[in-house]
MDTraj code that builds the backbone (N, CA, C; nanometers):
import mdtraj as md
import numpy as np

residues = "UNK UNK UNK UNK UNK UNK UNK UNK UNK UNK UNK UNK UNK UNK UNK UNK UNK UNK UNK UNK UNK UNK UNK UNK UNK UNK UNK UNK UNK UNK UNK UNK UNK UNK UNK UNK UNK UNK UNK UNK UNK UNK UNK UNK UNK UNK UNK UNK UNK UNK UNK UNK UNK UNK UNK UNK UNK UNK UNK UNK UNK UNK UNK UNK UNK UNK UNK UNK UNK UNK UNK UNK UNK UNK UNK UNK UNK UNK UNK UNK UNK UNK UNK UNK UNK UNK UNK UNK UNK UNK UNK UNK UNK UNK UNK UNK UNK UNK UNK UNK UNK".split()
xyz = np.array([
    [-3.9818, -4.7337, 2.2655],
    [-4.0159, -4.6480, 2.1538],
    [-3.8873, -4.5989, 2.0879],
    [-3.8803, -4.5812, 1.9772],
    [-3.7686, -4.5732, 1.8909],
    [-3.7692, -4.4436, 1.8223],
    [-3.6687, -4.3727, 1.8194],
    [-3.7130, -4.2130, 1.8460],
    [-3.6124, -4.1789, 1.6862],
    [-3.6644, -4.1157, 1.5812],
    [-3.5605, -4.1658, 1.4372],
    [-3.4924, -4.0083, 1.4488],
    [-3.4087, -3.9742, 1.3377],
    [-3.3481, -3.8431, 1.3349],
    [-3.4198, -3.7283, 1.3053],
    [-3.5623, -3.7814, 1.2545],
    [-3.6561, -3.6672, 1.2207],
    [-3.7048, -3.5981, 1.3250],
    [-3.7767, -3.6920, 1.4342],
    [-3.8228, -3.6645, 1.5384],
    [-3.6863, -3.5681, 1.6357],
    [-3.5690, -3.5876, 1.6016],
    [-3.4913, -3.5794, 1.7015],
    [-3.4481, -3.4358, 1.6452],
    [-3.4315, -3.4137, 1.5101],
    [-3.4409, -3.2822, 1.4271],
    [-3.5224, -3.1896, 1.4347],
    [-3.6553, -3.1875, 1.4102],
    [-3.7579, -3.1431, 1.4745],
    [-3.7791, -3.0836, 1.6534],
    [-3.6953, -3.1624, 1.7048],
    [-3.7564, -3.0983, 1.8314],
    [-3.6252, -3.0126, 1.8100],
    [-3.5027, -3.0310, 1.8435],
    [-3.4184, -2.9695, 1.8169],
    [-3.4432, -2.8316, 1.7837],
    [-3.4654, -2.7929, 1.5982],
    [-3.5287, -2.7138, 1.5737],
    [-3.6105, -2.6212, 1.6430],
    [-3.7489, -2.6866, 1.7140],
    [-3.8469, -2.6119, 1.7734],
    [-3.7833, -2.5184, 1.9262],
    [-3.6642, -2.5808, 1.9111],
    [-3.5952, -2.5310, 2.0614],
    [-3.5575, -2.4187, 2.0372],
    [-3.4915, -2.4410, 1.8932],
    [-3.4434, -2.3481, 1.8742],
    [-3.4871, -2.1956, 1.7657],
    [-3.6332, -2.1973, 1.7934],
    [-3.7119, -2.1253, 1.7424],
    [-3.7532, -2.1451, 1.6025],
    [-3.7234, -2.2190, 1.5183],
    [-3.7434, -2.2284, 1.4020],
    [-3.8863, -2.2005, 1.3814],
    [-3.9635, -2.1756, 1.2489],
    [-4.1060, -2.1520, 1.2042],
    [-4.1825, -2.3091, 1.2670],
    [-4.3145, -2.3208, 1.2981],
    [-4.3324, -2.4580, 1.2883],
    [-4.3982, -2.5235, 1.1570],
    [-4.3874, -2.4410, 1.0100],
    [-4.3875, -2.5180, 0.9158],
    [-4.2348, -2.6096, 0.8448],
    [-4.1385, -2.5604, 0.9289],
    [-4.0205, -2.6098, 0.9129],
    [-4.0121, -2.7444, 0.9855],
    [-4.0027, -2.6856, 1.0972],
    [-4.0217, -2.7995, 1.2570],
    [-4.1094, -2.8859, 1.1912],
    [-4.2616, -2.8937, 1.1465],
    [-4.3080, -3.0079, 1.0940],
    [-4.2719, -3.0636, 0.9769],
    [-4.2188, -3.0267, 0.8783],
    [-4.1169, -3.0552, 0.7729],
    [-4.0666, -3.1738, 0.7740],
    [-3.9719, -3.1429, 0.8897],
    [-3.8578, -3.2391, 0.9665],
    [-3.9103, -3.3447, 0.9963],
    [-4.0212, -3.3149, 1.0797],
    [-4.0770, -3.4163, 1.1533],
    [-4.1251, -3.5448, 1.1324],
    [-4.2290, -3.4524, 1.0068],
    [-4.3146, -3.5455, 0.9268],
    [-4.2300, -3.6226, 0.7697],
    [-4.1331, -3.5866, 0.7699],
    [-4.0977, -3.5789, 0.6061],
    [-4.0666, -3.7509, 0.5589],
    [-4.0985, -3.8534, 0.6737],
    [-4.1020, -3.9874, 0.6299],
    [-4.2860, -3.9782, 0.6401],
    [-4.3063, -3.9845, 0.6726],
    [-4.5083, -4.0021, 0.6784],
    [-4.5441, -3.8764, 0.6458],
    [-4.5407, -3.8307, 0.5282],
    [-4.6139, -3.6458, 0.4959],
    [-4.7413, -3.6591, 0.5132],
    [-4.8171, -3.7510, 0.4793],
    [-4.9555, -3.7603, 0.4872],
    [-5.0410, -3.7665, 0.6619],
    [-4.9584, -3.7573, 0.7633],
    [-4.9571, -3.7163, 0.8452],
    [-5.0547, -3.5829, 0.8777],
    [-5.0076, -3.4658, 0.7848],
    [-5.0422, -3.3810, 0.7937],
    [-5.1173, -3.3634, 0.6397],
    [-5.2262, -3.2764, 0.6700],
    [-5.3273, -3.2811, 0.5048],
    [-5.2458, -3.2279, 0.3877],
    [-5.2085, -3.2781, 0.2728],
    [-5.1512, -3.2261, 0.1603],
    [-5.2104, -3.0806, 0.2052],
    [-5.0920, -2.9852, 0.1526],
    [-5.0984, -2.8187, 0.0978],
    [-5.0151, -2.8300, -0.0473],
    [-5.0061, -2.9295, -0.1338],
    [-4.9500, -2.8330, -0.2646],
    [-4.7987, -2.8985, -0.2533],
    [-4.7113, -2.8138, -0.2848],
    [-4.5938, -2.8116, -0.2969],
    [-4.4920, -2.7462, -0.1449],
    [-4.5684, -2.7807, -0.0895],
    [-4.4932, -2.6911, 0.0147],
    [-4.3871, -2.7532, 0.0857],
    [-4.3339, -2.7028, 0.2033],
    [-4.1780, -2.7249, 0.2407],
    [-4.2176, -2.8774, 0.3321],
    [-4.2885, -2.9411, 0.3392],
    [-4.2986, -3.0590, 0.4226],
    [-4.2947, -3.1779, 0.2430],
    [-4.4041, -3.1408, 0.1674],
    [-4.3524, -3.2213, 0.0288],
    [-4.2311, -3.1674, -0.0161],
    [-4.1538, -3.0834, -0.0009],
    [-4.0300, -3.0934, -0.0833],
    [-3.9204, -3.1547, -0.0012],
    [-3.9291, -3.1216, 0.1256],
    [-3.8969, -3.2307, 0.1980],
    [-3.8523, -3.3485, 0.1989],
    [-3.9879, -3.4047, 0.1415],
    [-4.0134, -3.5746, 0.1745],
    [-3.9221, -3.6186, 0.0336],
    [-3.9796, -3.5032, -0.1004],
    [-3.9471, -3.5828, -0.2304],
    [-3.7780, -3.5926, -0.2765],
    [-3.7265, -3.4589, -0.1598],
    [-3.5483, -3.4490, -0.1632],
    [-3.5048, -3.6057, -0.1009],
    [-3.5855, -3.6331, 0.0105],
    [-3.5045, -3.7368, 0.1015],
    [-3.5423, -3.8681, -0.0167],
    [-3.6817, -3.8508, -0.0945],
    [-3.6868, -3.9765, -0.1386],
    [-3.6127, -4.0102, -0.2627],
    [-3.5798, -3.8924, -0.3087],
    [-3.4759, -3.8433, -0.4395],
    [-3.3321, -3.9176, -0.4116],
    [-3.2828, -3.8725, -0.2691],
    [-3.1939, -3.8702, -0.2288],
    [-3.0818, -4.0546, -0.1878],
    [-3.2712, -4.0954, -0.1365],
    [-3.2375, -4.2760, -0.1268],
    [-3.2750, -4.3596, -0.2519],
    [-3.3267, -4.2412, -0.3413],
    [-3.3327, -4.3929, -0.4422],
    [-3.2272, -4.4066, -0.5189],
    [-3.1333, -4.2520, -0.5080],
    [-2.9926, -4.2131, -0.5734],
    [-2.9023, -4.3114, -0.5441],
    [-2.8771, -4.3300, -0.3791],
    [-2.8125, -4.3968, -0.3101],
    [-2.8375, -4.5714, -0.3489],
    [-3.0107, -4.6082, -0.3500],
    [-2.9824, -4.7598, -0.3987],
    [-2.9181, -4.7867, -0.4816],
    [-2.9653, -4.6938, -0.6167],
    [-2.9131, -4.7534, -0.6918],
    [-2.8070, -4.7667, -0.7358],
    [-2.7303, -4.6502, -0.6586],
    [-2.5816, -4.6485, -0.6452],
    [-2.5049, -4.8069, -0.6428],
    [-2.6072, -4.8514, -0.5159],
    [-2.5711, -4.9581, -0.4721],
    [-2.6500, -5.1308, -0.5111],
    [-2.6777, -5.0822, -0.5933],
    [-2.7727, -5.2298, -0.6615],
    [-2.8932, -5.2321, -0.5999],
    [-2.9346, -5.1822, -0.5226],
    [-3.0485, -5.2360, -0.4004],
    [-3.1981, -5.1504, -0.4132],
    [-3.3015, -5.2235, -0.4037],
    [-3.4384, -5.1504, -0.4363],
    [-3.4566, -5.0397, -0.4205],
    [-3.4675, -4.9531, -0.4768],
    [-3.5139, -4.8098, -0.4375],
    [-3.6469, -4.7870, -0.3487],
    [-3.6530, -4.6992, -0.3018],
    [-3.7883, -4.6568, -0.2017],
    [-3.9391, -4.6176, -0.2865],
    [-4.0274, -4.7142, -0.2416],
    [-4.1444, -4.6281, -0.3152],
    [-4.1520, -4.5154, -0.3160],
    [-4.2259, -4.4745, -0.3792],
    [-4.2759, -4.3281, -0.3977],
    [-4.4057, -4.3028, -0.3678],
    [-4.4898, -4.2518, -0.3123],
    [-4.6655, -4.2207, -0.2716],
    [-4.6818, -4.1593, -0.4215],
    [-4.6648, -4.1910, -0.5161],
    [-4.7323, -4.1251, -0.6268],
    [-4.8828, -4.0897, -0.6120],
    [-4.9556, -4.1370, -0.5691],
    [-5.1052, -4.0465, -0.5278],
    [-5.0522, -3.9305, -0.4507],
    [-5.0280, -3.8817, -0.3924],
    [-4.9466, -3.7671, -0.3256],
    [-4.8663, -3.6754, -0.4130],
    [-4.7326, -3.7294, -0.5075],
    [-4.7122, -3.6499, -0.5807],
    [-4.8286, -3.5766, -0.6804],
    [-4.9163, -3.6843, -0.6916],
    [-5.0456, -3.6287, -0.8646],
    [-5.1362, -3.5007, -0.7398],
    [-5.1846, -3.5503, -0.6152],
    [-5.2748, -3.4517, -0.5122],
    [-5.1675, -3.2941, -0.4939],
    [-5.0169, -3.3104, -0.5003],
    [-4.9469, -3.2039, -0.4661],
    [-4.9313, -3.1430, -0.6138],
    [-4.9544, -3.1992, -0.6801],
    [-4.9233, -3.1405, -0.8771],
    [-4.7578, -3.1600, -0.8996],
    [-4.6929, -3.2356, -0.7713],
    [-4.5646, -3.2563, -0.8619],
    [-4.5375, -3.3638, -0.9548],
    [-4.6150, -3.4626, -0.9818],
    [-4.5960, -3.5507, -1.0808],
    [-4.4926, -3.5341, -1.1962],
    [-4.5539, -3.4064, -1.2866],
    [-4.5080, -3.3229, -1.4284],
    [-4.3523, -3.2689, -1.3532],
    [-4.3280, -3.3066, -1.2769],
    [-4.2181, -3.2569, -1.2041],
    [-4.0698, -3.3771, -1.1700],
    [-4.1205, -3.4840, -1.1747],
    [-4.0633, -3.6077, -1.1149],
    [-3.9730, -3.6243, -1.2084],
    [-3.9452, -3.6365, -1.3183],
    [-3.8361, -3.7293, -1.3878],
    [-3.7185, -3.5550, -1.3982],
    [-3.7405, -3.4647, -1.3986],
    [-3.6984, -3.3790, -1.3979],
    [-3.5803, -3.3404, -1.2784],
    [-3.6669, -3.4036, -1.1724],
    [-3.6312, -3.3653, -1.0213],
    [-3.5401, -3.4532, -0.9938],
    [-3.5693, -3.5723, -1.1064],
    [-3.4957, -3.7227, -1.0785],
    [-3.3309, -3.6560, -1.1209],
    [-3.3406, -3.6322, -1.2596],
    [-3.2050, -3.5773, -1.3296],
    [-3.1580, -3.4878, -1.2470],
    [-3.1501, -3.3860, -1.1658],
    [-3.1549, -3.3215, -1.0809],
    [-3.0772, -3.4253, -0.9856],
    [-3.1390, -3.4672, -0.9451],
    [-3.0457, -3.5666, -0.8378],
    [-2.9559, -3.6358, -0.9229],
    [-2.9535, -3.6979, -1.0223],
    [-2.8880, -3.7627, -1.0625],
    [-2.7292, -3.6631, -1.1010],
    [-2.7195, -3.5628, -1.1433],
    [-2.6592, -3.4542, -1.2120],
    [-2.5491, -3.4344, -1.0195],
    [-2.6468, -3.3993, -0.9522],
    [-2.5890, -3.3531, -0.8243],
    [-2.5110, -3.4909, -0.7581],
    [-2.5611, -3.5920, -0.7562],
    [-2.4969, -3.7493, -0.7103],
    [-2.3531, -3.7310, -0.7641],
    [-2.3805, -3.7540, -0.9020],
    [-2.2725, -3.7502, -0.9821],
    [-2.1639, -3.6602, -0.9747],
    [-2.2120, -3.5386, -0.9744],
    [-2.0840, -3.4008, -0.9489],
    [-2.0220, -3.4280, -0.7625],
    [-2.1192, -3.5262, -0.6512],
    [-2.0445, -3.5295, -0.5659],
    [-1.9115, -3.6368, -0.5981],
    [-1.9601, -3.7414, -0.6901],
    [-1.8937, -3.8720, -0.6614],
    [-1.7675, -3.8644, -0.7342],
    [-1.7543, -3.7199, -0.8271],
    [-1.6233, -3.7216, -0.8684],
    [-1.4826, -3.6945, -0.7532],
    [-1.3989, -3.6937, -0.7345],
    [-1.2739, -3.6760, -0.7306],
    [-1.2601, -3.5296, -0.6759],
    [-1.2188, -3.5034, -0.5980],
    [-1.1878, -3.3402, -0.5874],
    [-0.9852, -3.3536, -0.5597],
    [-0.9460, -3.2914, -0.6888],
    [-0.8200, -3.2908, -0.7436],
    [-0.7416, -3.1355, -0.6249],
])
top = md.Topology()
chain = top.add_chain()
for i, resn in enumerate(residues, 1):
    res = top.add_residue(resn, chain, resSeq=i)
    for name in ("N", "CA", "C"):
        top.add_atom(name, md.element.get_by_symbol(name[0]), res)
traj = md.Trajectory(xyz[None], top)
């Protein structure tokens, strides 16, 4: 069994008292649907930072970006939210990849 950094974050966490809407956050934030949509909450913002985060990185690098569960974003109401969230990452990518003089 192959144990990923979420799982390994998560327990971590729970050791160390964290809330367990955090602890499942972690846990779940590659499979959110795991647990029943609530909205916008800290397990979807979660998932949509990390997925923000690798499609930044493909395309950094030429290479397919990660789907997205768009039925999930439209059930959580972040849809009206996505290209927004995108620039957002894009803005933050960018201010890392400069140069620090």
């Amino acid at each position: 069994m192959q144990i990923s950094h979420a799982e390994i974050g998560a327990y971590l966490l729970g050791m160390w008292g964290f809330p367990t809407s955090i602890v499942e956050a972690i846990a779940h934030h590659h499979h959110p649907r795991r647990i029943p949509p609530k909205g916008l909450d800290i397990l979807f913002i979660v998932y949509a930072a990390n997925l923000l985060a690798l499609e930044r990185e493909a395309l950094a690098r030429g290479s397919e970006p990660p789907a997205f569960d768009l039925e999930l974003f439209d059930e959580t109401g972040a849809t009206p939210h996505l290209e927004d969230w995108r620039n957002l990452a894009e803005a933050v990518f960018a201010s890392q990849a400069q140069p620090v003089s």
